[in-house]
Structure formats: C-alpha cells, structure tokens
N, C-alpha and C positions, 0 to 999 in steps of 0.2 A: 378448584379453579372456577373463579366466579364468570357469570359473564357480563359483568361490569367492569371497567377499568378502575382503578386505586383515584383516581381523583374526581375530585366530587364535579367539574364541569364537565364531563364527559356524559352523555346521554347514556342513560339506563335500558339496556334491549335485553326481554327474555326468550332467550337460545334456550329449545328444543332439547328433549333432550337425546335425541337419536341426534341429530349434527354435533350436538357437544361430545358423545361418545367415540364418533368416528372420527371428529378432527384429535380430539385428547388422546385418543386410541393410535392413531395413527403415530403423530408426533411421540409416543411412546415409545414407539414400535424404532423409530429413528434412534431415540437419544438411548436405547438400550445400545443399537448399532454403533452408534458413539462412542461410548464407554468402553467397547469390547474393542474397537476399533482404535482407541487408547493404550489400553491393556496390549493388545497386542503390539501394535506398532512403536511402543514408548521404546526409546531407546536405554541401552544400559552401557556402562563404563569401557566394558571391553566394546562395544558395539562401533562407539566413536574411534575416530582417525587421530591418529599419535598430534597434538600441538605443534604446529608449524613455531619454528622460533623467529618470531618479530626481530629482536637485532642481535650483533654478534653478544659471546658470553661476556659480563662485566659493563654493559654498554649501562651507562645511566642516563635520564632526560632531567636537568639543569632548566629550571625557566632563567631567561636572560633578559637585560636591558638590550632594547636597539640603539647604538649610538649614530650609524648613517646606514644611508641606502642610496646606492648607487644608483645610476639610469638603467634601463633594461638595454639590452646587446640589441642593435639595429635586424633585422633581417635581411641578408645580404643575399640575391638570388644570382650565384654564379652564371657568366656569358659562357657557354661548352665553346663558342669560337673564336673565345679571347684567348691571345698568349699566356702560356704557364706562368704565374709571380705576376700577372697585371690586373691580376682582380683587387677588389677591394677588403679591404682588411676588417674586422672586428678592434676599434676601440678599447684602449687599455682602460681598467676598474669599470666593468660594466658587469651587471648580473653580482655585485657581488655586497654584501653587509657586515659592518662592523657589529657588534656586541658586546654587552659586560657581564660576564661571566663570573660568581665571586670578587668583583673586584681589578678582575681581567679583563683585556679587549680583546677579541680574538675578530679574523677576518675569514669568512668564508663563501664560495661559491653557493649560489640559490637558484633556484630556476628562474625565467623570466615575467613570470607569476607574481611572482611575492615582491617586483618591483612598480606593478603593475597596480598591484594589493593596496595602496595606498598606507603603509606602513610608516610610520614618523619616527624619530627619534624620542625615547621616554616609551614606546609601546612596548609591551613584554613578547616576549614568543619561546617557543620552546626546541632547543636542542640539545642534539644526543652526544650524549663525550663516551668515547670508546679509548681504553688504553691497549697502546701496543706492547709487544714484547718486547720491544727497547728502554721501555720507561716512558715513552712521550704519550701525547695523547691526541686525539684526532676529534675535531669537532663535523658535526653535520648536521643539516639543516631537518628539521621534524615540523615545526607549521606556526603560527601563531597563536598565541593563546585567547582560546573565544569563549573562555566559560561567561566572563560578566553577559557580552551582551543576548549570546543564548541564552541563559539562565533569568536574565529580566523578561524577553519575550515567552517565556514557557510562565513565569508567576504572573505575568499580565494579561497571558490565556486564561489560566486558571483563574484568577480573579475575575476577570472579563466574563469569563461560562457562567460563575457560580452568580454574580451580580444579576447580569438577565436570565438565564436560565432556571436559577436558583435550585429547587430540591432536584430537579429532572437533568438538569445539568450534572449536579454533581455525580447522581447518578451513571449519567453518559462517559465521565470520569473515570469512576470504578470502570466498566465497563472495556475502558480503554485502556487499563492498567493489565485486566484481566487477560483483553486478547493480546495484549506487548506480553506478557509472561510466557500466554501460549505459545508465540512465537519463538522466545526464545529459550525456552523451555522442554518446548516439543516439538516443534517443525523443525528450525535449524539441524538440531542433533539428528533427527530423526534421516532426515534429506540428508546429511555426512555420512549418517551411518549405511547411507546405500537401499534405505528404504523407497519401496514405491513413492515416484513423488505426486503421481495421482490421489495417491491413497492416504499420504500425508494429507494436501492440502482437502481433500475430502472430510477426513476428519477432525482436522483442526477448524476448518471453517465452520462446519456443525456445531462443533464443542464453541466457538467463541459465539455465533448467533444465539444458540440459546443461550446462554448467558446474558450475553450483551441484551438482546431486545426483551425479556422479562424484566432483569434488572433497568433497564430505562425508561421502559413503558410499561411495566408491571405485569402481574400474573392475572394473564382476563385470554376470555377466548377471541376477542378483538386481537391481541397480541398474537394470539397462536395463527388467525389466519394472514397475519403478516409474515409470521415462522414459515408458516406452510407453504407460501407464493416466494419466500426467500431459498428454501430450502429447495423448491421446484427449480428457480432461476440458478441456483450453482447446479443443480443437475445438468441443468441447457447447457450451461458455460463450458461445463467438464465431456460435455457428449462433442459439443460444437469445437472448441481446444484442441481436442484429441486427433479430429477431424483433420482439422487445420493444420497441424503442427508435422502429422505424416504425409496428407494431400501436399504441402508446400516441400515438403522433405526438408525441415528447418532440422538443422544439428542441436541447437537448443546454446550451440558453444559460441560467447562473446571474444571479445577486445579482453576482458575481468577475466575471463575463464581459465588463462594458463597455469597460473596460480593453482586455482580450485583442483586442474587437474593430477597437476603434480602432488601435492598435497592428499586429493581426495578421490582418487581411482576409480572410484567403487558408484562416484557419481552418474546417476540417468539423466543424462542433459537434454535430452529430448522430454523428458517424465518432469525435470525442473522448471521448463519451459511452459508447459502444460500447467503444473503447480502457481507458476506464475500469473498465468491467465486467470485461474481461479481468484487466486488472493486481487488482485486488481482489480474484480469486477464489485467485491463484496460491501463496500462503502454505498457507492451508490445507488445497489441491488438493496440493500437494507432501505435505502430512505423511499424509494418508489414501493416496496412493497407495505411499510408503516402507513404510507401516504393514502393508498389506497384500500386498505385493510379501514382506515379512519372515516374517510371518503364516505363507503358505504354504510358505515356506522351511524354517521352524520345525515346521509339521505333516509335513512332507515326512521329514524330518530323524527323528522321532520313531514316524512311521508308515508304513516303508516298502511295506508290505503294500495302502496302504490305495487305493484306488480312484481314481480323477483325479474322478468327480462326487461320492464324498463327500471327496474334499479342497475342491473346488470351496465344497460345501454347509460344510463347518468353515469354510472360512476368511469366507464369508457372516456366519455367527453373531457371527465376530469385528467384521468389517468393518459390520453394522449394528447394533453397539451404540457404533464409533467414528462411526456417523454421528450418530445421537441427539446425542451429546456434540457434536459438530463444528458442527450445525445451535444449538445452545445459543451459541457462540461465536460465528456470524458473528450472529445476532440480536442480540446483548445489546452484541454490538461497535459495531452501529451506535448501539443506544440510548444506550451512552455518548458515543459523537463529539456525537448530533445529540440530546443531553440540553434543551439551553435551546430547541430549535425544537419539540419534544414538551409541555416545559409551555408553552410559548407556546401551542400548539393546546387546549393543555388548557385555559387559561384565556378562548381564544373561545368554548368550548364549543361547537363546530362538529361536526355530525354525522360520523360516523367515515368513511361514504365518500365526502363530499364533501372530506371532509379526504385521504384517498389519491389523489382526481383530482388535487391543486393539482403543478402540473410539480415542483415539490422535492422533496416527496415521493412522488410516484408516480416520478423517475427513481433514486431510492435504495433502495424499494421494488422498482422493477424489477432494481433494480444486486442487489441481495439476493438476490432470489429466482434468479435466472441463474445467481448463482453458486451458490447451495443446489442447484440442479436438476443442474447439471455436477457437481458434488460428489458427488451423488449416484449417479448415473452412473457416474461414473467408478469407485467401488469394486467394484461386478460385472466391471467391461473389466476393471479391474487386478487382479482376484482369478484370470479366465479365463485373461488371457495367462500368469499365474504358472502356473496351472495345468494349462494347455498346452505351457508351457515344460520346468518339472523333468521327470524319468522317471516312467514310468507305475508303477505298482503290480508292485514289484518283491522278490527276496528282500534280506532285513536287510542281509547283509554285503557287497550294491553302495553304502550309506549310510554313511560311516562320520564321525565328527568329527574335524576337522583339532586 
C-alpha cells in the first residue's frame, strides 16, 4: 500500500515508515477482527426464523387497469352529546375503485390514501385475487405499480454519478452494491437469527467501510487514515448508543414491531435499536473522516515546512466548519423522514419536553444525537492520525506532486 493515492492529481507525501507500519498494522489487526466476526456471526439455514406467509395459500397479484376512483370518505368527528342516529353519515361510493382485471371490472374497497394518490383512470396498480372455497374469488387492494417511475430515477442516478463523477463514481457504485449485499445478506438474517445486534452492526459496518472507502478512494495510506478516524467514530457511536438506549430505558419496540415480534422472538430490540444508531451514522461519518484524511494531505502537500500542531490546528479550521454543515444535514434529515409525526405533535400542542419523553421520539432523538456526537469526534481522531501519519515539518523538495 502505497502512500500516494491512485490518481495522478493528488499530491504525492512520503509516509515514514514506522507511521505506515502502525497505521497498516493496526487496521490489520481490525479487518482480521472482521472476518472472524463474519465467520462467526454469519447466519446459517436453520439459524433463520420459519418465513412469515405474505398472503393466504393460492392468493395471486394480477396488475389491473384503473377504471375510476372514487372521492375519499370525509372525516366525520362524532358530537359524544349528540342524540344516538343524528350524527352524520359517511357518503355512499367513497374510498372505493373500479378496475380491469383480464377483461373484468371488479369494485373494491381501498384505504383513503390511494384516493388521495392521485390515481386516474388508464393507471395500472396491482391486486391480489384470493379464491375461496366456494368457487368465488375475492379481490384486494396491494398498491400501485411504481416500477416505471422508480426505475428511470435509479438509471438517471446512475447515469448522473457515472457523467460527473466518472471513474470515482462508478466506483462509489460498486461500493454501494457491496454494502446493499452486506445488508441483506448478513445483517438482516443475522439480526432474525437473534444474533447480537451490537455485534452485527459492528461488523457489518467494518466489512462495508473497508471495502467501500479503498474501493472509492483507493488503496493509499491517505485512505487508511480516513478508515482509521471512520472506524474510531463507529466506536463512539456504539459506546454513546448503548449509553443512550439503557440510560433512556428505550424498548427499542415501534408502531412496525408487532409483526417482527410475533414472527421473530428471538429479536434484541433494545440490541436493534442500538444497531440502528450505528448504521445511521455511517454515511456521513465516512464523508467527514475522507474530508479530513484529504484536508491534511492537501496542507501537507502545500506546506511543507509547516509544523505537525499547526497542521493539526489548519486542518481543525477546516474540519469544524465541515461539522456545522454536517450537523445541519443529519437534523433536517430526520425532520424530513418523520415530517407528518412533527405536525402531528404540533397540532396536540403538547409541551415540548413531554413530547421528547414519548419512546418515538426520544429513541430518534437519541439515534440523532449519538450520531452528531461520534461525528463529531471523530474529526479531531481523523485529523490527529493524518497528522501523525504524513512527515513532520520538513524541507520543500522531500514534497513533491505526482
């Protein structure tokens, strides 16, 4: 492993070789820990939970024409001191769509969603035909069909990344295919099969960083002291998580979870919870610790004269004004996920800290903050080790650009 990066604009630093040993050493010492930590924790056949059955036996999903769509049903808020039979009624054909089914029209009830959906006659959507044991057969509503317009925005990404990003994008690609595999490949099962979900997302996050940031930023010790300020900052996240998650006494169990639980027994919903923190923070932990891994690369490069604590201190300046920004991102991230359960609160008009006690949002809350706090973190480790790493405060022409 070199200590130049793979592309030729990147400034050329020769790394020591006592730092190149104890960072490569070190990160060894982890991605052994990785492996074994796969090995063990991979889940096997009998380990997983029997398949939950999605619909009854014989049930088939038919795409269907929409022929109409009705209005959606009013919301009628009962008077409790109105006489019995003088409330107001619900409207006949509301909440309900026609479709053509082979040739058929069938009429069926839909939630008040999918009138809402803006749905037209001529759209396709998809439902389920269940036969009974009389002979007849029972239709029910399954969703709309979105592959077109999902499927152009996912090849307009790609095409988008690979145009400006080009070789490093595509890269970033792979990358993201890698860690979607790991996910579903090895966390999920792993987390059903009742394994630690500490320990999952510990090791699934390791195995997808290294991968992920060599494969996109190449095999350099530049890279490695981004690994190493990444791999610091899930530590925080997992120490601070855990913290969190028992100090607030969060169950770790949603609104989603009754499912899960019937289904999957064997689940740590407190340990999922935790898992979740981890995977949440990992996006943005990557791009600040790259950021600053670069940073000092770049002042190193420019300044070779200059000191290791005011490189130290430069690359600080940079790295806390990519925090400000970064903490803007993970806040406003969530306010858009969890937009309808904010005005919801807003319109109980429920005092603001009994509204962060309620387990929803106090474990989102906490999910937030863990990760803001590892993030933060993590940019002093990942500035230090850079800055431990390059040569010390040296003459100009040991620097030179590739």
């Amino acid at each position: 492993m070199g200590g130049a990066h793979s592309h030729s604009s990147v400034p050329h630093v020769e790394v020591g070789t006592f730092p190149r040993l104890a960072l490569v050493g070190g990160l060894g010492v982890l991605a052994l820990a990785t492996l074994v930590g796969l090995f063990v924790l991979w889940p096997s056949g009998d380990d997983r939970p029997a398949a939950a059955q999605y619909a009854a036996e014989g049930t088939t999903f038919p795409e269907a024409e929409v022929v109409s769509v009705s209005e959606p049903c009013p919301v009628i808020i009962a008077d409790p001191t109105a006489p019995a039979g003088s409330g107001e009624e619900w409207p006949e054909h509301c909440n309900e769509l026609t479709a053509s089914v082979d040739g058929e029209e069938v009429l069926l009830q839909v939630p008040p969603s999918v009138a809402k959906s803006g749905l037209r006659p001529g759209d396709t959507v998809k439902l389920a035909r269940t036969p009974t044991p009389e002979g007849s057969v029972i239709y029910g509503w399954v969703g709309a069909q979105r592959d077109f317009p999902l499927g152009a925005l996912l090849v307009v990404f790609v095409v988008v990344t690979l145009v400006v990003a080009r070789l490093r994008g595509f890269m970033a690609l792979l990358g993201l295919v890698f860690a979607g595999f790991v996910v579903a490949k090895f966390m999920l099962p792993a987390l059903l099969a009742g394994s630690s979900g500490i320990g999952v997302a510990l090791v699934g996050s390791s195995a997808i960083m290294f991968v992920v940031l060599y494969l996109t930023h190449g095999l350099s010790i530049r890279t490695s002291t981004a690994l190493a300020g990444t791999l610091i900052g899930i530590a925080l996240i997992t120490a601070i998580g855990m913290w969190g998650v028992h100090a607030a006494r969060l169950s770790g169990v949603s609104d989603d979870s009754e499912f899960l639980m019937l289904h999957a027994p064997d689940l740590n919903y407190q340990g999922l919870l935790t898992s979740a923190v981890i995977i949440a923070g990992l996006g943005v932990l990557n791009d600040v610790t790259i950021t600053q891994s670069s940073a000092i690369w770049e002042l190193r490069a420019a300044a070779p004269a200059m000191s290791r604590l005011k490189l130290f201190t430069s690359g600080m300046r940079i790295g806390r004004d990519h925090i400000a920004s970064t903490i803007y991102t993970i806040v406003f991230a969530y306010a858009g996920t969890a937009l309808a359960v904010l005005l919801l609160l807003a319109l109980y008009e429920r005092p603001l800290l009994d509204t962060l006690t309620d387990e929803s949002i106090a474990a989102e809350v906490m999910r937030t903050l863990a990760s803001a706090i590892g993030l933060v973190l993590a940019v002093p480790a990942t500035t230090a080790i850079a800055a431990l790493t390059v040569p010390g405060a040296t003459d100009p022409d040991v620097v030179t650009d590739e």
